[in-house]
Backbone bond lengths (Angstrom), bond angles and torsions (degrees), N, CA, C in turn:
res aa  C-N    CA-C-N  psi(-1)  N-CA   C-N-CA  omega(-1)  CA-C   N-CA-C  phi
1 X - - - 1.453 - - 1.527 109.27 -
2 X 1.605 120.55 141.25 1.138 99.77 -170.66 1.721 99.10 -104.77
3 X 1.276 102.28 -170.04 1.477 100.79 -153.75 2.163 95.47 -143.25
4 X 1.263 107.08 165.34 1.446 104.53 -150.92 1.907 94.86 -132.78
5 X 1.294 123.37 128.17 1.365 135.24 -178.60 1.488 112.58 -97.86
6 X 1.516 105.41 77.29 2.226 94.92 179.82 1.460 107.23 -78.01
7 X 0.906 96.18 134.47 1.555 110.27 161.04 1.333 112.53 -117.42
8 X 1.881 113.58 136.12 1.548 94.93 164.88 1.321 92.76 -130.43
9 X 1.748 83.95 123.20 1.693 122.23 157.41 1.479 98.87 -68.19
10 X 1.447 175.41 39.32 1.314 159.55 92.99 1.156 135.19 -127.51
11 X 1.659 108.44 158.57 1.430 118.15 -155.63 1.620 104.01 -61.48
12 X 1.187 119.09 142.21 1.609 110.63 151.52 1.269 126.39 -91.01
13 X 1.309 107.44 41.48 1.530 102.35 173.55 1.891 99.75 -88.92
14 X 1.430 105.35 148.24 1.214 96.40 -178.98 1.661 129.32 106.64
15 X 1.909 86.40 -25.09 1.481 104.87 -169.91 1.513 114.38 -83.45
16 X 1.210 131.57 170.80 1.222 121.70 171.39 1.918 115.96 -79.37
17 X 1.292 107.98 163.79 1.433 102.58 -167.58 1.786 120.08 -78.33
18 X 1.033 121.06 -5.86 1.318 142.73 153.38 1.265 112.31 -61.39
19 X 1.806 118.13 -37.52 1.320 96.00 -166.01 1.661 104.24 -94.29
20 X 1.274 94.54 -33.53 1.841 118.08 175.40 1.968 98.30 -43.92
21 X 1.275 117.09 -33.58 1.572 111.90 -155.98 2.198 81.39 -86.23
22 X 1.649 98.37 -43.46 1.788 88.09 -166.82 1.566 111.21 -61.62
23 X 1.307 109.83 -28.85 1.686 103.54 167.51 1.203 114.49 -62.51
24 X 1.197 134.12 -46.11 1.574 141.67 169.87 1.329 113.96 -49.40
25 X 1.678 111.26 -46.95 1.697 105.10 162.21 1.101 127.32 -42.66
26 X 1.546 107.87 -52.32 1.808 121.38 -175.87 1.385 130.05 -68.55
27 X 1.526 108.14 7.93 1.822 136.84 -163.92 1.307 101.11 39.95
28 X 1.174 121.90 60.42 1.370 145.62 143.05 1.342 118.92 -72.45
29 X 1.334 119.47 112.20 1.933 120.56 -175.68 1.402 114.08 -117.75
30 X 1.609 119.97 -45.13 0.883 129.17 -147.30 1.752 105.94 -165.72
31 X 1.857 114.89 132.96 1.003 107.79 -153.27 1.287 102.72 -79.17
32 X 1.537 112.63 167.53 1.761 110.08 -159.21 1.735 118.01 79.25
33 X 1.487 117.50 -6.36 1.155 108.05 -179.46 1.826 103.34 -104.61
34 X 1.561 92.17 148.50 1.575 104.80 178.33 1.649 114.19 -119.50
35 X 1.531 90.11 156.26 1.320 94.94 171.71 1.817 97.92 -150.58
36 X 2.095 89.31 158.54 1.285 74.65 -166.16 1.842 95.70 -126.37
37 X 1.328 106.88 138.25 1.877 102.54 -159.20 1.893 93.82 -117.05
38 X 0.977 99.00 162.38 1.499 113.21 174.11 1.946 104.49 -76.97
39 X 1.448 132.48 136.78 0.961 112.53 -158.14 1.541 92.76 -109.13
40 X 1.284 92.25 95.77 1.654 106.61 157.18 1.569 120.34 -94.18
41 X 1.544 126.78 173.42 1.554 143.57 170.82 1.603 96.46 -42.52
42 X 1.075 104.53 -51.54 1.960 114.36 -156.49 1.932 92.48 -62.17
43 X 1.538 130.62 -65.05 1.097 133.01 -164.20 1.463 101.19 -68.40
44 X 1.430 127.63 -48.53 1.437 119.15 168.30 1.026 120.61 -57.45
45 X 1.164 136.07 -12.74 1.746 128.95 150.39 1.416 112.18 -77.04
46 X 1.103 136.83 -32.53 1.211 144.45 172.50 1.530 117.34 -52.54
47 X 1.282 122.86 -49.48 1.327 139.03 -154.01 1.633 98.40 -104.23
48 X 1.560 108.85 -25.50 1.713 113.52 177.29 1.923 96.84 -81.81
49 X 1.107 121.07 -21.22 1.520 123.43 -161.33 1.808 93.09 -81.09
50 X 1.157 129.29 -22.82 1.432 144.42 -145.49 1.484 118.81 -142.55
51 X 1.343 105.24 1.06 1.768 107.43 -174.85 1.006 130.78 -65.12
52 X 1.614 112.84 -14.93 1.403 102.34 160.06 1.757 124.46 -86.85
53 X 1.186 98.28 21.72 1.846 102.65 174.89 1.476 107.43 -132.47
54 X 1.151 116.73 -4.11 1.542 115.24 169.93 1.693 101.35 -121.01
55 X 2.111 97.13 162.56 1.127 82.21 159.04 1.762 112.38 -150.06
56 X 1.067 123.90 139.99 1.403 119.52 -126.41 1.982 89.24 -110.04
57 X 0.887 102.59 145.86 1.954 118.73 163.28 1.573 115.25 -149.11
58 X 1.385 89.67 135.72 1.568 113.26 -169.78 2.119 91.23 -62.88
59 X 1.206 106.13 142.56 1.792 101.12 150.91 1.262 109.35 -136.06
């Protein structure tokens, strides 16, 4: 199964609170921090809801 590397390159300050909570889903804290999720339907909606503050690579 392949698996998915977010990074978020920007702040969410500014963002709406929906999007602020899906970075918080993705254990997203702080910019420069990664996480790495199994790439299911659920995280690809997640990471499409937010793409301009994350930035995602296949591993």
């Amino acid at each position: 199964m392949a698996n998915l590397k977010v990074t978020l390159v920007k702040s969410t300050i500014g963002s709406k609170k929906d999007q602020i909570a899906t970075v918080a889903a993705l254990g997203l804290t702080k910019i420069r921090s990664e996480k790495i999720h199994n790439d299911t339907p659920q995280i690809r909606g997640m990471v499409k809801k937010v793409n301009h503050l994350v930035k995602v690579e296949e591993i």
